[in-house]
C-alpha positions in Angstrom: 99.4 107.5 76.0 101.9 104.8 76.8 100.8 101.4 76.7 103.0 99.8 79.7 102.6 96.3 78.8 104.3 96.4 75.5 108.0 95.6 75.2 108.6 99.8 74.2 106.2 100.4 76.8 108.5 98.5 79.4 111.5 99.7 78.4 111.0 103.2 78.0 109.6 103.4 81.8 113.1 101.6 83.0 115.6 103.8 81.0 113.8 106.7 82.2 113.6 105.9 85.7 117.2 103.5 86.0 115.7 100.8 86.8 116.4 97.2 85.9 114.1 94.4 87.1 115.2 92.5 90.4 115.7 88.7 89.9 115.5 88.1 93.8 111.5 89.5 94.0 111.0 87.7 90.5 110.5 90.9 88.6 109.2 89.8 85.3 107.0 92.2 83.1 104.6 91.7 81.0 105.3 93.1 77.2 102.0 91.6 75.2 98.7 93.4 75.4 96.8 90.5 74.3 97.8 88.3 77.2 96.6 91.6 79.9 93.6 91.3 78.1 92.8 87.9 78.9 93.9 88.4 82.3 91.1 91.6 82.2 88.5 89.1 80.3 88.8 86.3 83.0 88.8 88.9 85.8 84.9 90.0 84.6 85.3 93.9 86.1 83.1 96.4 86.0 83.3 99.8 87.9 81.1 98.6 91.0 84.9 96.6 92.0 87.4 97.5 93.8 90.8 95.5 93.0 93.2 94.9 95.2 96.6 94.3 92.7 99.5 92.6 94.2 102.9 92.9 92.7 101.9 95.7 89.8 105.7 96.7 88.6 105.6 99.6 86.7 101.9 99.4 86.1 101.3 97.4 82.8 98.2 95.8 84.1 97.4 98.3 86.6 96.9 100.3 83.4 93.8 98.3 82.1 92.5 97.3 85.3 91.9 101.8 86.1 89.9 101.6 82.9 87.2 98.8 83.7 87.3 98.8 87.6 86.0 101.2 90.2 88.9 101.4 92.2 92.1 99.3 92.1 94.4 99.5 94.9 98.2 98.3 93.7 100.4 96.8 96.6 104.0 96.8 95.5 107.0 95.6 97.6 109.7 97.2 95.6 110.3 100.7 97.0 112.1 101.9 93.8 109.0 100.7 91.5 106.5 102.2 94.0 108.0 105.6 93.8 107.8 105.1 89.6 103.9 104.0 89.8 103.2 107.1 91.9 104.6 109.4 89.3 102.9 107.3 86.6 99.3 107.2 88.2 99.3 110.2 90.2 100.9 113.1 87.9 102.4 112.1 84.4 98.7 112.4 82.3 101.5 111.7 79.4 101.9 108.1 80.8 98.9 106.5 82.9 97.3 109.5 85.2 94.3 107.6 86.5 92.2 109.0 89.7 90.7 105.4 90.4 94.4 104.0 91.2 95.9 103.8 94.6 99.5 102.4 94.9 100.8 101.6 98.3 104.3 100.6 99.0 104.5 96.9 101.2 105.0 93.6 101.5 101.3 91.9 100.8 102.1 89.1 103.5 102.1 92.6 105.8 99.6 95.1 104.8 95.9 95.5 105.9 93.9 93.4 103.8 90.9 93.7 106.5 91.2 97.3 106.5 91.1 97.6 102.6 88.2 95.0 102.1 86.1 97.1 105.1 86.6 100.8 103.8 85.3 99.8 100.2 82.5 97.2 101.1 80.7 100.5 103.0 80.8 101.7 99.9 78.9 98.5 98.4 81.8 97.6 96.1 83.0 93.9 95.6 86.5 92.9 96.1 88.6 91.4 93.4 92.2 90.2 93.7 94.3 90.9 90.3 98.0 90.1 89.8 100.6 88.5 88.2 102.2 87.1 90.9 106.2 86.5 91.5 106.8 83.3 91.3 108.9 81.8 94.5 106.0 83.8 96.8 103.1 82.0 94.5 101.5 79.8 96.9 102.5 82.2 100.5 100.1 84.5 98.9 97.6 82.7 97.6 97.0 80.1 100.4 96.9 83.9 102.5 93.8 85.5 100.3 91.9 82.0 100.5 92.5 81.5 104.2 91.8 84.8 105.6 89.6 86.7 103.0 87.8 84.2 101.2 84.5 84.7 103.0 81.8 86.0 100.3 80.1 87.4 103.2 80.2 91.3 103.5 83.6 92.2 103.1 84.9 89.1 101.7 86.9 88.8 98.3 84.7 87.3 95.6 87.6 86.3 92.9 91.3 85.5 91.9 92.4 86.3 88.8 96.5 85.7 88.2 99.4 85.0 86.4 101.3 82.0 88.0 104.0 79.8 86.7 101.8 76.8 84.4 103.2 74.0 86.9 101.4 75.8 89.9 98.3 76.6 87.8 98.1 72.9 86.7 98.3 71.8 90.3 95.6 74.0 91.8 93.3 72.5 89.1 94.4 69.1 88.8 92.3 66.2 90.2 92.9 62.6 91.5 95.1 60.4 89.7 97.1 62.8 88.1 100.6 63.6 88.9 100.0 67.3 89.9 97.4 66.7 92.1 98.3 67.3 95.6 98.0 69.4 98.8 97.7 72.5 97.0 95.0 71.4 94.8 93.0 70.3 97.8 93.7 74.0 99.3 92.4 75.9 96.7 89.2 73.7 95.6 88.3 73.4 99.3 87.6 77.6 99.1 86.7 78.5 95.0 85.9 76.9 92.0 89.2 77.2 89.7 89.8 76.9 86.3 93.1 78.2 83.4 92.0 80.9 81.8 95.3 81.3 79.7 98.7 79.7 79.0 101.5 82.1 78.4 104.8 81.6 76.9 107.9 83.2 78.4 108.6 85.3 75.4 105.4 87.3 77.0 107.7 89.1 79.8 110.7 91.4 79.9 113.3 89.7 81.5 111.8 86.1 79.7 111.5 83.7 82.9 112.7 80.1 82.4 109.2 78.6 82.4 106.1 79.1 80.8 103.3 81.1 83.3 99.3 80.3 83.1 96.3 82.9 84.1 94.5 81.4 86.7 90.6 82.8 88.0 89.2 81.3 90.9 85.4 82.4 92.0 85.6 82.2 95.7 82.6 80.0 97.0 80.0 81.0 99.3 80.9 78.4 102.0 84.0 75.9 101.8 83.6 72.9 99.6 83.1 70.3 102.3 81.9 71.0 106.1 85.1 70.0 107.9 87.2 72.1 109.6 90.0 73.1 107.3 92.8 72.7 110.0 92.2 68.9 111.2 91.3 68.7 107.7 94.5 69.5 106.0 96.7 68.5 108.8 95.7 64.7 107.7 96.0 65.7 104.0 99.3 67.1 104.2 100.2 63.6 106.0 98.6 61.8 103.4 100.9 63.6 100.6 103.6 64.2 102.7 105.4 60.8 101.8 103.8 59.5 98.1 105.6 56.4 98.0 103.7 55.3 101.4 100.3 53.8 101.1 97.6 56.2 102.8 97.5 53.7 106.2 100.9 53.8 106.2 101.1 57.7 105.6 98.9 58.8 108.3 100.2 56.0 111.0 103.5 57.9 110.6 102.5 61.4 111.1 101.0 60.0 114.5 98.3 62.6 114.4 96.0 60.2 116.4 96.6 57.6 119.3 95.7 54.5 116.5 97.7 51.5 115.2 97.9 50.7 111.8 95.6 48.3 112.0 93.4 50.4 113.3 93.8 53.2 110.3 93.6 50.4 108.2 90.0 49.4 109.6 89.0 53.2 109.3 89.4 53.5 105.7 87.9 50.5 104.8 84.8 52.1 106.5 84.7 54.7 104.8 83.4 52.8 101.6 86.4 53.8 99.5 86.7 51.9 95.9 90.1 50.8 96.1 91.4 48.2 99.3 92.4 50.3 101.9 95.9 48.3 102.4 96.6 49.8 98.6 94.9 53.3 99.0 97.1 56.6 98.4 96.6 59.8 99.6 96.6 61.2 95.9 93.2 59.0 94.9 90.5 60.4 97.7 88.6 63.4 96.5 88.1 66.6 98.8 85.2 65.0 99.9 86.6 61.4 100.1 89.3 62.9 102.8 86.6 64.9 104.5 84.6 61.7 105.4 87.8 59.8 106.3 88.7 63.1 108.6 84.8 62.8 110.5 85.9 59.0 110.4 89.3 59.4 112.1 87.9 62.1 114.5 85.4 59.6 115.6 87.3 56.7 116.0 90.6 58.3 117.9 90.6 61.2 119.1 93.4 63.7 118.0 96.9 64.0 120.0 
């Protein structure tokens, strides 16, 4: 059988089919077994999961995700490579034939994520999310699992498990006072506990990208990180980092998200008990839970426009 994330694998499934990988839905595949195996390692499958598979290509990881999950549905936008995984998974026992494998042709952003997670939690199966992602729809997707699915109620998705350029994955994770921490980092700790389970170099894929990628698994968490509600929330976050250069009072008296002066902002942080003087303060030093208490702060004070 075919291994389909070697470099022979690869090719041979694009000279046989005429296909070339598309630079505009960052097509990159992955040629090095050892790397899908960490990917497999972090995601912790067994057969009593159903994996949803976003982006699979021609199938390289799909491949070892048929052999430790249940079931693993593989969403691929790419009409041309969703006609190839059918052949691969549903016919051609030479290549991949796998029963457990269910490849449907659409746009992630589009398809029935609900639907999916319903029909295969009736069957008591957990949900895990699998991929190596393209890299210019990274964060779309992502911030679209977290915020709709991320529930680990009945239904919900329990992890994340991808492949995401290393500046991304060093964002999600990073913390305050370092330069990557931002926005995003707050998104994704507010919904899982996250963590770099791999750095890969970009002589990994076939076409090599420009940058180096990084596996990133995210265990979803039961309940949000902080009890505030995530729009309020991230609406004063995304003020907060929206202009770094501006001090925090200055940063949120700008965004005029409530009916307060500066002074006034100014008074607000300083309540909150924060370390550093709030005329100083910068969006990029307050923990999750530092800009939660400064939201139930701001809320109380003025209310919202």
């Amino acid at each position: 059988m075919i291994n389909l994330s070697t470099y022979a694998g690869v090719k041979s499934i694009l000279e046989q089919h005429g296909l070339k990988a598309r630079k505009s839905l960052g097509q990159n595949f992955l040629t090095d077994p050892h790397v899908r195996q960490k990917i497999i390692r972090a995601a912790n499958l067994t057969r009593s999961d159903c994996v949803l598979e976003i982006g699979p290509g021609i199938g390289g990881l799909t491949q070892a995700l048929a052999a430790e999950a249940g079931h693993v549905l593989a969403v691929e936008i790419d009409k041309g490579l969703a006609a190839v995984l059918q052949d691969i998974f549903m016919t051609n026992t030479e290549i991949a034939h796998s029963s457990n494998v269910e490849i449907v042709h659409s746009d992630i952003l589009d398809y029935d994520i609900a639907g999916h997670l319903s029909r295969f939690a009736e069957q008591g199966m957990r949900h895990k999310v699998v991929a190596n992602l393209p890299y210019y729809v990274t964060t779309p997707i992502v911030m679209h699992l977290l915020e709709n699915f991320s529930c680990n109620e009945k239904g919900g998705i329990d992890s994340i498990t991808v492949m995401v350029q290393r500046e991304v994955a060093e964002r999600m994770v990073s913390s305050p006072g370092n330069a990557a921490y931002g926005a995003l980092s707050l998104a994704v700790q507010y919904h899982a506990d996250v963590s770099i389970a791999a750095y890969v170099p970009p002589n990994c894929f076939f076409p090599r990208p420009k940058v180096g990628s990084a596996v990133v698994h995210m265990d979803i968490l039961p309940q949000p990180r902080v009890n505030a509600p995530r729009k309020e929330l991230f609406a004063i976050i995304r003020a907060g980092f929206g202009q770094r250069r501006k001090t925090l009072v200055n940063a949120l008296f700008s965004a005029e998200l409530y009916p307060l002066s500066k002074a006034q902002i100014g008074d607000i942080i300083s309540e909150c008990g924060f370390a550093k003087n709030a005329a100083h303060l910068r969006g990029e030093e307050l923990t999750l839970v530092e800009w939660a208490r400064l939201l139930e702060a701001l809320e109380r004070e003025g209310m919202p426009l």
